[in-house]
C-alpha positions, -999 to 999 in steps of 0.1 A, spaced: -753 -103 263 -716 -109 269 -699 -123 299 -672 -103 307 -644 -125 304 -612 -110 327 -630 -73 315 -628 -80 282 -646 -88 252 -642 -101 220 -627 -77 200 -599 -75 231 -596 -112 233 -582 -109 196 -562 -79 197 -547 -101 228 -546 -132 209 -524 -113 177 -505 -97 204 -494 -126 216 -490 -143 188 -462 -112 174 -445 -116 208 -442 -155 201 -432 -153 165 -407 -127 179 -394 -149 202 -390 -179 183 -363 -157 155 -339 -148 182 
């Protein structure tokens, strides 16, 4: 069973992860 981690789960953890990830790229052009 999953442990809810901060209400999420997996599939949110990595649509989190590539979130941040755009945001970072993003931020590192400017």
């Amino acid at each position: 069973p999953a442990r809810p981690y901060m209400g999420l789960d997996k599939t949110g953890e990595q649509e989190i992860f590539d979130a941040i990830r755009k945001r970072v790229s993003a931020a590192l052009r400017q």
